[in-house]
C-alpha positions as CSV (number, residue, x, y, z in Angstrom):
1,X,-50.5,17.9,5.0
2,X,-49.1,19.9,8.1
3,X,-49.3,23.5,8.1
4,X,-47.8,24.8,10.7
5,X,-44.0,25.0,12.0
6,X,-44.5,22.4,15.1
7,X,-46.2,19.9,12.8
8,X,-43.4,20.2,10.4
9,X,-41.0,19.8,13.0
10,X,-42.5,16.6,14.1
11,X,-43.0,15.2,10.3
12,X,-38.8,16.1,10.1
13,X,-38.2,14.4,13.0
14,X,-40.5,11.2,12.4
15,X,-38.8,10.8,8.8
16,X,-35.6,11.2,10.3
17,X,-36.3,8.3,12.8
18,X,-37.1,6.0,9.8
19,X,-34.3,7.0,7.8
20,X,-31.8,5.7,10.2
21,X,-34.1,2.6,11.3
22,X,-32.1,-0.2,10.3
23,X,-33.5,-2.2,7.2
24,X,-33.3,-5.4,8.7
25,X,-31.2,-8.0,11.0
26,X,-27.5,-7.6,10.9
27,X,-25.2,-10.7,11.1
28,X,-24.1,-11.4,14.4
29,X,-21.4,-9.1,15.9
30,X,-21.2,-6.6,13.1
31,X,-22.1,-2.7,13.8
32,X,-24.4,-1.3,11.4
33,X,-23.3,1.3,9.1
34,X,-23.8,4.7,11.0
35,X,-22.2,2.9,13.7
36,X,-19.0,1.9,11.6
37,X,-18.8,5.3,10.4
38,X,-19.2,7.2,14.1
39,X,-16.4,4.6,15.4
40,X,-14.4,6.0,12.7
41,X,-14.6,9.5,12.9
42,X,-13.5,11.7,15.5
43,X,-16.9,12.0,18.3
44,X,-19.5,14.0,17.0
45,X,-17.8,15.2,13.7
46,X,-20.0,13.7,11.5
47,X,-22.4,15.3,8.9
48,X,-24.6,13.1,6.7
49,X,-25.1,13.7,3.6
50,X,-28.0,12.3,1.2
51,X,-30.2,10.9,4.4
52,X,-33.7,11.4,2.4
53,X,-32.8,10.0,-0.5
54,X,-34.8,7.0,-1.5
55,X,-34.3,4.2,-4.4
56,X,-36.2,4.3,-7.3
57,X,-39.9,2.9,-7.5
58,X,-40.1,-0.7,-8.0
59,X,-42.1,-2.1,-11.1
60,X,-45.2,-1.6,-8.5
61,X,-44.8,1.3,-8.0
62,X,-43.6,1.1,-4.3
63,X,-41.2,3.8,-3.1
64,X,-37.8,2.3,-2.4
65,X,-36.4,3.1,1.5
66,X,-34.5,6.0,2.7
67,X,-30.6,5.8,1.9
68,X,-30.9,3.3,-0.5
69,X,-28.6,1.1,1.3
70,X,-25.6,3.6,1.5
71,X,-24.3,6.2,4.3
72,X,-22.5,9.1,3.2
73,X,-20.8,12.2,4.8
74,X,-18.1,14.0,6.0
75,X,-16.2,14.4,9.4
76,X,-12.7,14.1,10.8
77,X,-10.1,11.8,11.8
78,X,-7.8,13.6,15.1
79,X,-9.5,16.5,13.3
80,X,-8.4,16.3,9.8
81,X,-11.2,16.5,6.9
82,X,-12.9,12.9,5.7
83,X,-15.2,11.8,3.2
84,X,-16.5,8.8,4.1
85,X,-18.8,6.7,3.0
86,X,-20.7,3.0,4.6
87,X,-22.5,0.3,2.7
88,X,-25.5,-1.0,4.7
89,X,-25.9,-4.5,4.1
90,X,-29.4,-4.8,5.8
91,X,-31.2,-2.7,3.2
92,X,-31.3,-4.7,-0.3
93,X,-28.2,-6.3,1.4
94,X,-25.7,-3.6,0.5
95,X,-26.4,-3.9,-3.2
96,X,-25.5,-0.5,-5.5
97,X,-28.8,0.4,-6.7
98,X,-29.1,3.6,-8.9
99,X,-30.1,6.2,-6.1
100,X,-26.9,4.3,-3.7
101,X,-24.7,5.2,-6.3
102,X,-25.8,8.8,-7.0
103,X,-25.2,9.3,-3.4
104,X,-21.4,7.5,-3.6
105,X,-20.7,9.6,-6.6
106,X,-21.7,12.8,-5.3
107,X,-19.8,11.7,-1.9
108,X,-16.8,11.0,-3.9
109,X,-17.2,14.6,-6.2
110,X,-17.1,16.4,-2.8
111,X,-13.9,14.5,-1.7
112,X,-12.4,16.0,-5.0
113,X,-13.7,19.7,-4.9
114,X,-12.5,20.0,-1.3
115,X,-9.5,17.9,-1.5
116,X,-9.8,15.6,1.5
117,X,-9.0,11.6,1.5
118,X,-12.0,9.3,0.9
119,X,-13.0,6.3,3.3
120,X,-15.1,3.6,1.9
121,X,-16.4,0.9,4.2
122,X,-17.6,-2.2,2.0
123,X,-19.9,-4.5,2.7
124,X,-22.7,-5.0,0.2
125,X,-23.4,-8.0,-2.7
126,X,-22.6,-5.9,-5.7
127,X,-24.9,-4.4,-8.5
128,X,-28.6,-5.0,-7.5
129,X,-29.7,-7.5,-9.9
130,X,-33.4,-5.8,-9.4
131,X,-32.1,-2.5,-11.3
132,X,-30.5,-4.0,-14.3
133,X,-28.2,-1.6,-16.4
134,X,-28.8,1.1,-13.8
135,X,-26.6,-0.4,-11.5
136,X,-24.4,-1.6,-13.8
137,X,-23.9,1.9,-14.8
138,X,-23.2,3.8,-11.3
139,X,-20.5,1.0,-10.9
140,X,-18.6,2.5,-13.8
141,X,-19.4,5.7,-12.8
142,X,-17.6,4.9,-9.4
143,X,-14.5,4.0,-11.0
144,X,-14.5,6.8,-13.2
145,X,-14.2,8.5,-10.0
146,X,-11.7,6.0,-8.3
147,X,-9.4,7.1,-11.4
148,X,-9.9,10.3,-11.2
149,X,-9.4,10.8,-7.5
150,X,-6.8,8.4,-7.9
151,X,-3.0,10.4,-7.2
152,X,-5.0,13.4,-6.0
153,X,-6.4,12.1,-2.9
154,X,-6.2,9.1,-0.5
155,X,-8.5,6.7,-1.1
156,X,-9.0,3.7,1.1
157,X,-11.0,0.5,0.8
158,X,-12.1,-1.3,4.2
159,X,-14.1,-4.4,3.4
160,X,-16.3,-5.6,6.5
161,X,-18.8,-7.8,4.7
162,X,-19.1,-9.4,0.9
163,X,-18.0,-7.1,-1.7
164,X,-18.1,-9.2,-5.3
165,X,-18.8,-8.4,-8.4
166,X,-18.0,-4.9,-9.6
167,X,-17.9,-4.1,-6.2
168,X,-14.2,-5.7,-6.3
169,X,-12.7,-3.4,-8.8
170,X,-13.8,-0.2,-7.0
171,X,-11.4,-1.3,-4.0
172,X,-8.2,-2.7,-6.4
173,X,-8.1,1.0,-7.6
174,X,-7.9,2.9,-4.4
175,X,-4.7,3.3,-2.8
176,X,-4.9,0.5,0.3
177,X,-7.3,-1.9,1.8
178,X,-8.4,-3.0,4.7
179,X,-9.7,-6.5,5.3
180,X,-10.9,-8.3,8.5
181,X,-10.0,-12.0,9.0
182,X,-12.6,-14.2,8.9
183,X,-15.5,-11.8,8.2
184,X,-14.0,-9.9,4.8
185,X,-14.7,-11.7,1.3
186,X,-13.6,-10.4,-2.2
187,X,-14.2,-11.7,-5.2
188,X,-15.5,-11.2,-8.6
189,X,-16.9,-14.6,-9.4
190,X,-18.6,-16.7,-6.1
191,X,-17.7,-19.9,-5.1
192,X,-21.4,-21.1,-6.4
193,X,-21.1,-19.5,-9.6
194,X,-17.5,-20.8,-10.4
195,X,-18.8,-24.6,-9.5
196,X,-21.6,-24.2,-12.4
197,X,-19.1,-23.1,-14.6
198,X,-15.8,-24.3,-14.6
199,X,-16.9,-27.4,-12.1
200,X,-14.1,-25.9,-9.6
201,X,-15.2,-26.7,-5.7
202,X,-13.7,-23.9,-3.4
203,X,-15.1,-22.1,-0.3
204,X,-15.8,-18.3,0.2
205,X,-12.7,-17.5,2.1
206,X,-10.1,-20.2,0.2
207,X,-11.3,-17.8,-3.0
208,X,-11.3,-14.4,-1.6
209,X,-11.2,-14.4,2.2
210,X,-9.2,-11.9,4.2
211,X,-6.3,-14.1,4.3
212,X,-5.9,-15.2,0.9
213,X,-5.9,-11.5,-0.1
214,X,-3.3,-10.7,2.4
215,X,-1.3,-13.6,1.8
216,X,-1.6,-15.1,-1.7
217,X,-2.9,-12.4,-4.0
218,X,-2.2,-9.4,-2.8
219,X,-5.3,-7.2,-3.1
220,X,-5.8,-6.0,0.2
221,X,-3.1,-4.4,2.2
222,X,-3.8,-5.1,6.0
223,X,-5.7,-7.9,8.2
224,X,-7.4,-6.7,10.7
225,X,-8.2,-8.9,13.6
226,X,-12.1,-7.1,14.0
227,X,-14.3,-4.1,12.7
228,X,-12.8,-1.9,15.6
229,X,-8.8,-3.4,14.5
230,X,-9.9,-2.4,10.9
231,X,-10.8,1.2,12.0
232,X,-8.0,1.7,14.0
233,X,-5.8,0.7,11.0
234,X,-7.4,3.1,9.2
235,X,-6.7,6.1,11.5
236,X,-3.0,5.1,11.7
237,X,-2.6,5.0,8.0
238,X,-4.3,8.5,7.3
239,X,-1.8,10.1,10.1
240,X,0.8,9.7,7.9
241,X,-1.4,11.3,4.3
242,X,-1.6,14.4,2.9
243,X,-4.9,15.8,2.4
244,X,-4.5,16.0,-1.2
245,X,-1.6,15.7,-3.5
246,X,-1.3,19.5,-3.2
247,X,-0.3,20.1,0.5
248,X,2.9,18.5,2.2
249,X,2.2,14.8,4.2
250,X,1.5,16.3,7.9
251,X,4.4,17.0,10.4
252,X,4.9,16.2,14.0
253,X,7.3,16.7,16.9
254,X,10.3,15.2,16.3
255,X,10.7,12.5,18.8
256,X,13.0,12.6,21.9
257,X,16.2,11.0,22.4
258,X,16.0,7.8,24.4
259,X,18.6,6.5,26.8
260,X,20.2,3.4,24.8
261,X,21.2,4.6,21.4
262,X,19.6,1.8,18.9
263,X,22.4,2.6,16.0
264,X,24.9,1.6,18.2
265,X,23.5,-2.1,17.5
266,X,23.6,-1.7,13.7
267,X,27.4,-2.0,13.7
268,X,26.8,-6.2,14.6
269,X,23.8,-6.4,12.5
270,X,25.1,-8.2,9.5
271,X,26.4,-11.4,9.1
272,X,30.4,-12.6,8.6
273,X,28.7,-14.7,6.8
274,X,27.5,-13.8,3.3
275,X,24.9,-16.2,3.5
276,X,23.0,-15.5,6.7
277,X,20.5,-14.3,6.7
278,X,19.3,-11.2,9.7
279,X,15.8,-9.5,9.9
280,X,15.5,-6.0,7.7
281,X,13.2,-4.5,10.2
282,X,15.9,-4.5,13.1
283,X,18.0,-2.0,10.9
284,X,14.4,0.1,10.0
285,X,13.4,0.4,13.2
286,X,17.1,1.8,14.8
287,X,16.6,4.4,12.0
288,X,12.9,6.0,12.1
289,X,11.4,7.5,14.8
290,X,10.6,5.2,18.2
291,X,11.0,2.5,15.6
292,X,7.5,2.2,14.2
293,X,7.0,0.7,11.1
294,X,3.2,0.4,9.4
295,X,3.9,-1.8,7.1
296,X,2.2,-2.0,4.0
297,X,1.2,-5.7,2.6
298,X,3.6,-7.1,5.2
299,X,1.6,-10.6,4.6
300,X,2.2,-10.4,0.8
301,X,5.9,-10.9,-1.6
302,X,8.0,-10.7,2.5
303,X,11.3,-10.7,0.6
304,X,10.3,-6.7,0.4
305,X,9.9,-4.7,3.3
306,X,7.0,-1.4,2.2
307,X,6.3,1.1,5.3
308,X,5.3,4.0,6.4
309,X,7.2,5.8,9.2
310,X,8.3,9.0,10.8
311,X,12.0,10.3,10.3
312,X,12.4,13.6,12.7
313,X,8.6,13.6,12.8
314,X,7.9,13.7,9.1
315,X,6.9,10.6,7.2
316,X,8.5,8.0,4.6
317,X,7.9,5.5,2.7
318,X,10.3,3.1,3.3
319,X,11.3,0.0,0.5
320,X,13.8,-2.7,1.9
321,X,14.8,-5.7,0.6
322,X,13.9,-8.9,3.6
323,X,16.8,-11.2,3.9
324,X,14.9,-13.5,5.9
325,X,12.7,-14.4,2.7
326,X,14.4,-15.9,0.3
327,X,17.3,-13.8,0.4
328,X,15.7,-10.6,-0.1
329,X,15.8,-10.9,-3.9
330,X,13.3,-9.5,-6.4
331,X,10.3,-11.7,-7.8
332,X,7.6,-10.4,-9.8
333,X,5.5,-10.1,-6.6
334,X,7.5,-8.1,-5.1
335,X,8.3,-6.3,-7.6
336,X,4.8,-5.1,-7.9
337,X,4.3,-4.5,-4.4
338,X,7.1,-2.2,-4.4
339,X,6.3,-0.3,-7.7
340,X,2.6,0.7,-6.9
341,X,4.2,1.7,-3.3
342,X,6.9,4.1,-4.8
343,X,4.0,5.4,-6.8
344,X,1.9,6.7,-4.1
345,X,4.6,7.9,-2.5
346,X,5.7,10.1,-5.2
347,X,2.1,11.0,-5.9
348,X,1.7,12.8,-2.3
349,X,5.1,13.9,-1.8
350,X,6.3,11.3,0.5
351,X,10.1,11.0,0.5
352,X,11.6,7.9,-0.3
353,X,14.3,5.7,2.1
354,X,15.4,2.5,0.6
355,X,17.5,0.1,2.3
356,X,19.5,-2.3,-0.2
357,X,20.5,-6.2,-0.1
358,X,19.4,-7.6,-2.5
359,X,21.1,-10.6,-4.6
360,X,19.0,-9.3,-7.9
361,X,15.8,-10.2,-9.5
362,X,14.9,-13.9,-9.4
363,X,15.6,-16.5,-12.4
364,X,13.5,-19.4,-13.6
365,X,11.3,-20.8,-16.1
366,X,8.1,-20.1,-13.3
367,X,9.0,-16.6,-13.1
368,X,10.2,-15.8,-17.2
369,X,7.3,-17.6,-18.2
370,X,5.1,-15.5,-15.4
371,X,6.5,-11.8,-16.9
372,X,9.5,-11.0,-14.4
373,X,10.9,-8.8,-17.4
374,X,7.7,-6.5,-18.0
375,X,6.4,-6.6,-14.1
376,X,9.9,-6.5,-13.2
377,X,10.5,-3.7,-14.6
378,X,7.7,-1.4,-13.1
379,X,10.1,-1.2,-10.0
380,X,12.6,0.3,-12.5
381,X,9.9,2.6,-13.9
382,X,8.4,4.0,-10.6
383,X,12.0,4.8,-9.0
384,X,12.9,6.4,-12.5
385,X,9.5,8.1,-12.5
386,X,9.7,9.6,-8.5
387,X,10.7,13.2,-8.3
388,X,10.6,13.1,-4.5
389,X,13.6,13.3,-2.6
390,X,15.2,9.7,-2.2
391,X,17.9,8.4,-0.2
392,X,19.3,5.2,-0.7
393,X,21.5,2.9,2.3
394,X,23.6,-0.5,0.4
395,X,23.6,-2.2,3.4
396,X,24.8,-5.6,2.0
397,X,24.1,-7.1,-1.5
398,X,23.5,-4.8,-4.4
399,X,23.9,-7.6,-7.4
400,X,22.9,-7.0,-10.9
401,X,19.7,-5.6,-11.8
402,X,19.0,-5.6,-8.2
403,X,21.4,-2.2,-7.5
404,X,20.2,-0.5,-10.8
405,X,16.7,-0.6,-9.3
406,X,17.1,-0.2,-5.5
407,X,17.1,3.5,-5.5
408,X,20.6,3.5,-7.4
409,X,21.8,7.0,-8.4
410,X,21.2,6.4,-11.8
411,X,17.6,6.0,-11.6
412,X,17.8,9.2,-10.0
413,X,18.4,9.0,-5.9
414,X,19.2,12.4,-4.4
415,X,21.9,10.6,-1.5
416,X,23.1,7.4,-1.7
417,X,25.0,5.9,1.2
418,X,26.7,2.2,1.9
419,X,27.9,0.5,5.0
420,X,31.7,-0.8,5.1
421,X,29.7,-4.3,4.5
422,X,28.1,-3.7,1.1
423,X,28.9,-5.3,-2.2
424,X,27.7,-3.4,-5.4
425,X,28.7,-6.0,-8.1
426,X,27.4,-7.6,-11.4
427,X,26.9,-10.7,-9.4
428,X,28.6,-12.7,-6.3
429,X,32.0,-13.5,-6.2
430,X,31.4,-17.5,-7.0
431,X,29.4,-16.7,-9.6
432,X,31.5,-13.8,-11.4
433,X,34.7,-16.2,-10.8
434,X,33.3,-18.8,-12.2
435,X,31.8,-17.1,-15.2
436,X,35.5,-14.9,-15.6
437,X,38.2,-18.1,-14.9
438,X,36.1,-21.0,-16.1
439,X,39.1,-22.4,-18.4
440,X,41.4,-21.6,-15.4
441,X,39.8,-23.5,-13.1
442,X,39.2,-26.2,-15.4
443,X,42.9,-27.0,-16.4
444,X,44.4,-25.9,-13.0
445,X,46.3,-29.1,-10.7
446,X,44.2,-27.9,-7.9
447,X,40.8,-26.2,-8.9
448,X,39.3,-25.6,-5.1
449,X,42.8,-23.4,-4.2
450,X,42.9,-21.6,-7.2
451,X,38.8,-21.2,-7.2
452,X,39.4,-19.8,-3.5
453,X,42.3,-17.6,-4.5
454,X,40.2,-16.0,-6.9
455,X,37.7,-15.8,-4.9
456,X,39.3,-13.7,-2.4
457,X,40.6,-10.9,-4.8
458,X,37.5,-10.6,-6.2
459,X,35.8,-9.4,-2.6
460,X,38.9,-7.3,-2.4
461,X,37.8,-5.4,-5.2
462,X,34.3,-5.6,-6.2
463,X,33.0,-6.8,-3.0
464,X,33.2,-3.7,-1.5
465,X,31.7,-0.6,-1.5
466,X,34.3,1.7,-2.6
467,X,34.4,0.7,-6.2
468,X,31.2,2.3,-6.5
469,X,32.2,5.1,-3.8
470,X,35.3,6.1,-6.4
471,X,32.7,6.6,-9.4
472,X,30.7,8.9,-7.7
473,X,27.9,6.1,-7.3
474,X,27.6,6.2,-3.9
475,X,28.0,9.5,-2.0
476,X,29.5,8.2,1.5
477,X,30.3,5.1,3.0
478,X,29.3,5.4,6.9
479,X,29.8,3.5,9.9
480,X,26.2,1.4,10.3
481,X,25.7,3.5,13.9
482,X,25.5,6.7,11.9
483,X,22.6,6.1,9.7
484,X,19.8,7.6,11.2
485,X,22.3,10.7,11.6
486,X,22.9,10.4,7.8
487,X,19.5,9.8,6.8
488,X,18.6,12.8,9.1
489,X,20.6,15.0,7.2
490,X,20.2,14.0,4.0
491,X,16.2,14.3,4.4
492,X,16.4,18.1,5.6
493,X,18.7,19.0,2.8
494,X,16.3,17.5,0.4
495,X,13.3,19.0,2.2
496,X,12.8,21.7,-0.7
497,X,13.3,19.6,-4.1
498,X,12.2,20.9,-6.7
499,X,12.5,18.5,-9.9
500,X,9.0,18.4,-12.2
501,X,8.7,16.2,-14.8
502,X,7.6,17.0,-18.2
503,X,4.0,16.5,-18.2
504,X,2.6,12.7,-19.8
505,X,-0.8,11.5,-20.3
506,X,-0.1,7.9,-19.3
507,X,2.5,6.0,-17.9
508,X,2.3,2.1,-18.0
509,X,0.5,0.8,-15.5
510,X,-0.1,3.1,-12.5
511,X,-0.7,0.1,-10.4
């Protein structure tokens, strides 16, 4: 045993050094764990936590290595607090063993007490079959936290590697993740195991690759290209998050006037014609600051537009309906996208801007028999639920159910606005007149005359904003080149809203 200071030094330092020793080879290309985190984090921030733990002693009574297989800590991002925390797949191959999830836990406890978001980079094979309940049990201990932490703090999945199993549900509870094409995998069932059982032949990434998650699922929210695309996506998103749902999203210098005014194009932006189509994100970015948009599942349900962005420095969320995919109307996919959106939003006081055309939610026997009625309406229930301030631009269709739950002033929008080229309306004019004249048309000498007649003094009425403008529905119809000035306004009038809810326990499905 050493006795004296120097040797002690030397026996810290030499149990340091195999601490950080890598377990074993890394796939090609990858960074290991410390390495992901330090590419993270601002340079030189970064303080581990938990780097002489070690795993449990194996049946023989061998001591397990140090870490366990996980990196935790805390540092900054452009000098903001971080929790973070790295799976090291060359050390039982990223598995959760007992003492890796003690140290995830404990990471995650922190992250609450000090109320700073939480950054979990994945890449491991799940429980470690080798610790039996144990691990079974830190899993559920995890998303104990997840739930807790979940409203209260940003929490953000990056998946680098595997992460099946268990490990899948930890990441669908946080707020967004992160997946890298072509290197990312999520799944709870394996392409091996689901042959033995159901006889099903798939591949790793057809099941639960990147892409399929981005594109035909929906459980991760961005594709990154590589490891250093994934981190960089990472910083971007937290730029726009509180800390904690107790201090206001961060603020920034508003930005500067440019030469060309961008609203000036809005005026030509939509169609004559009702039915074509134009691109959502040309109106977005005229209106937000140097038109940035990060969207949010932009891969995922495209007939809704979900972003974060910067109005006179301070963020959004912004919800718009996507004419260029199928019309912009409202399927149970996007319906869900938008919902859990709207929820985090109102969660860390983000204010709401939603842009509206929308033909209403989408009929079928696929989509009745799917549960468009009770997904449906979780849009309804998260716009109804939001207490932060929400502006609302009709900027073409607003049919049906789809007004009622595009930020309409009955679900509770602070400011709602419509271009001269909005229709608020039970439905389109050839639908309503052929629903309202059907006997009409049927005994009239000349049905296509009358049927256009009709027609046309329908859109004279209801197929204009002003119907809705008289009710008090919508507070000002503007001139399309005046809606960033609008929305401006409207936000800094709002900037002090004050509207709690009575407290509930649940709601019905925070997700």
């Amino acid at each position: 045993m050493p006795d004296g200071t120097a040797e002690r030094l030397a026996g810290l330092e030499s149990r340091r050094t195999r601490a950080v020793a890598p377990g074993g080879p890394r796939r090609r290309g990858e960074h290991g764990a410390r390495e992901r985190i330090n590419l993270l984090l601002d340079v030189g921030s970064f303080t581990e936590t938990g780097l002489f733990v070690r795993g449990r002693p194996a049946g023989d009574g061998a001591r397990g290595p140090y870490g366990d297989g996980v990196v935790t800590g805390y540092g900054t991002v452009d000098g903001r607090p971080v929790c973070v925390f790295a799976q090291d797949s060359t050390v039982f191959g990223g598995s959760m063993g007992e003492a890796f999830g003690e140290k995830t836990i404990a990471l995650m406890d922190l992250a609450l007490k000090t109320g700073c978001p939480v950054v979990g980079l994945n890449d491991g094979g799940g429980a470690r079959i080798q610790e039996g309940v144990a691990s079974l049990a830190l899993y559920a201990e995890l998303v104990r936290r997840n739930v807790q932490a979940s409203g209260v703090i940003p929490q953000i999945s990056v998946v680098l590697g595997p992460c099946a199993g268990g490990a899948a549900y930890s990441p669908a509870i946080t707020d967004f993740t992160v997946m890298v094409d072509g290197a990312s995998h999520m799944f709870v069932t394996g392409p091996d195991v689901i042959e033995t059982v159901t006889g099903e032949r798939t591949s790793a990434e057809e099941l639960g690759g990147a892409r399929a998650s981005n594109t035909v699922n929906g459980n991760a929210h961005f594709l990154a290209a590589d490891e250093m695309d994934a981190l960089d996506t990472v910083r971007d998103l937290l730029s726009y998050l509180p800390a904690n749902n107790l201090e206001p999203p961060p603020r920034y210098a508003p930005a500067a006037a440019g030469a060309a005014d961008p609203g000036a194009r809005l005026d030509e932006i939509v169609p004559d014609r009702l039915a074509q189509a134009y691109d959502m994100r040309d109106v977005l970015r005229a209106v937000v600051d140097d038109g940035e948009l990060l969207e949010i599942q932009e891969l995922f349900a495209p007939n809704i537009v979900c972003a974060l962005a910067l109005v006179e420095g301070a963020p959004v969320g912004v919800v718009a309906n996507q004419p260029l995919h199928a019309a912009g109307v409202l399927d149970i996919d996007a319906s869900e996208k938008a919902a859990r959106f709207v929820r985090f939003c109102d969660a860390f006081g983000i204010p709401l801007l939603t842009f509206a055309d929308v033909p209403g939610y989408l009929s079928g026997v696929r989509q009745e028999q799917g549960g468009i009625i009770r997904r449906g309406a979780k849009l309804l229930y998260a716009y109804a639920e939001a207490t932060v301030p929400k502006v609302t631009v009709v900027v073409r269709k607003a049919y049906g159910g789809g007004y009622a739950v595009m930020g309409s002033k009955h679900l509770g929008a602070d400011v709602n606005l419509a271009w001269p080229t909005a229709r608020i309306a039970v439905m389109g004019a050839e639908g309503a007149v052929g629903v309202l004249h059907r006997r009409e048309l049927a005994a009239a000498d000349d049905p296509d005359a009358l049927r256009a007649r009709l027609i046309a003094a329908y859109e004279s009425t209801h197929g204009t904003p002003y119907l809705a403008a008289e009710r008090g529905y919508v507070d000002a119809v503007i001139a399309p080149r005046d809606t960033r000035a609008h929305v401006c306004r409207a936000l800094r009038a709002l900037r002090g809203k004050r509207a709690p809810m009575p407290e509930r326990r649940h709601g019905n499905i925070p997700l």
